[in-house]
MIKERO-942909 format. One line per 10 residues: number of its first residue (from 1); their letters; for each residue x, y, z of C-alpha. Coordinates in nm, 2 decimals. Last residue first. Example, Ala and Ser with C-alpha at 12.3 -4.5 7.8 and 13.67 -1.06 7.14 Angstrom:
<recs>
2	sa	1.37 -0.11 0.71 | 1.23 -0.45 0.78
</recs>
This chain:
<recs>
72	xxxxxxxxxx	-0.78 24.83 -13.43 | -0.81 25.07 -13.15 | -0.87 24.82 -12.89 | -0.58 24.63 -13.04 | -0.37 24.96 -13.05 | -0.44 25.03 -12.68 | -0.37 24.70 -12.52 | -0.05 24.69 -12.68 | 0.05 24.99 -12.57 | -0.10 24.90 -12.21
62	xxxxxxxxxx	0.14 24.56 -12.25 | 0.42 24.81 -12.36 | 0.40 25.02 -12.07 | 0.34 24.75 -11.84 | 0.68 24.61 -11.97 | 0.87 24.90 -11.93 | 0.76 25.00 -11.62 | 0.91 24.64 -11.50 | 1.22 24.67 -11.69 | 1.31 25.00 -11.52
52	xxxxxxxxxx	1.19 24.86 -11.16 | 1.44 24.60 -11.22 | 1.70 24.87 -11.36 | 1.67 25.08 -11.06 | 1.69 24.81 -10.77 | 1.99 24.65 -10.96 | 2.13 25.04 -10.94 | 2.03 25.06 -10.59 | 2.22 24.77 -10.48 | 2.55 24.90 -10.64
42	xxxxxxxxxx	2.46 25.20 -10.49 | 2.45 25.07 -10.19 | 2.78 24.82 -10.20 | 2.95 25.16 -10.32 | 2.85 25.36 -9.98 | 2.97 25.03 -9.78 | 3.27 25.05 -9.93 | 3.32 25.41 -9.88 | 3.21 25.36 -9.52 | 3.49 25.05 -9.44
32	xxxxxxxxxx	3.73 25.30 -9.62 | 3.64 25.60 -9.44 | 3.71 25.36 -9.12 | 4.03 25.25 -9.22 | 4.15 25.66 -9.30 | 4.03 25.79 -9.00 | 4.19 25.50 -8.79 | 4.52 25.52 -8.99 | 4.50 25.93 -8.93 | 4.47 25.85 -8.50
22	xxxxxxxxxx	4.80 25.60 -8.56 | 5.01 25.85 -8.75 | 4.97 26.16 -8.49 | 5.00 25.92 -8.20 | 5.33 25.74 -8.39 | 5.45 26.18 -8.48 | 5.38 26.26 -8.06 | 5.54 25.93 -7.94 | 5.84 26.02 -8.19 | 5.84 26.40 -8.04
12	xxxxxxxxxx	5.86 26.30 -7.71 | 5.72 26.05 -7.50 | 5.41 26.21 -7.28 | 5.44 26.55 -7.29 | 5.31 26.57 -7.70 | 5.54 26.62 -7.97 | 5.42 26.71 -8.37 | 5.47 27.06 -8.31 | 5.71 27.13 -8.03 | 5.59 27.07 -7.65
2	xx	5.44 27.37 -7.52 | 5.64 27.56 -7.22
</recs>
């Protein structure tokens, strides 16, 4: 016959509940190690992003600038 839910054969129902608790503390420790590491990309991203933003920004402007003294 099946153990009860939340039992396994080898302790009884506490050894199945610690197994139980133990196996969702590893899920949940290493979702947290890749959710920080997901947010420490995107972080780096975003710095990527806005550096590349003020670099368009200024060749846009110096081409702007180029254009209205050529036109002037």
């Amino acid at each position: 016959m099946a153990p009860p839910d939340g039992a396994d054969d080898s302790g009884g129902e506490g050894a199945g509940r610690l197994n139980r608790i133990r196996d969702e503390y590893v899920r949940r420790s290493d979702l947290d190690g890749r959710v920080h590491r997901l947010e420490s990309s995107i972080k780096d991203l975003r710095e990527e992003h806005r550096e590349t933003s003020k670099e368009t920004t200024r060749r846009l402007d110096a081409i702007i600038a180029s254009l209205a003294k050529n036109n002037a």
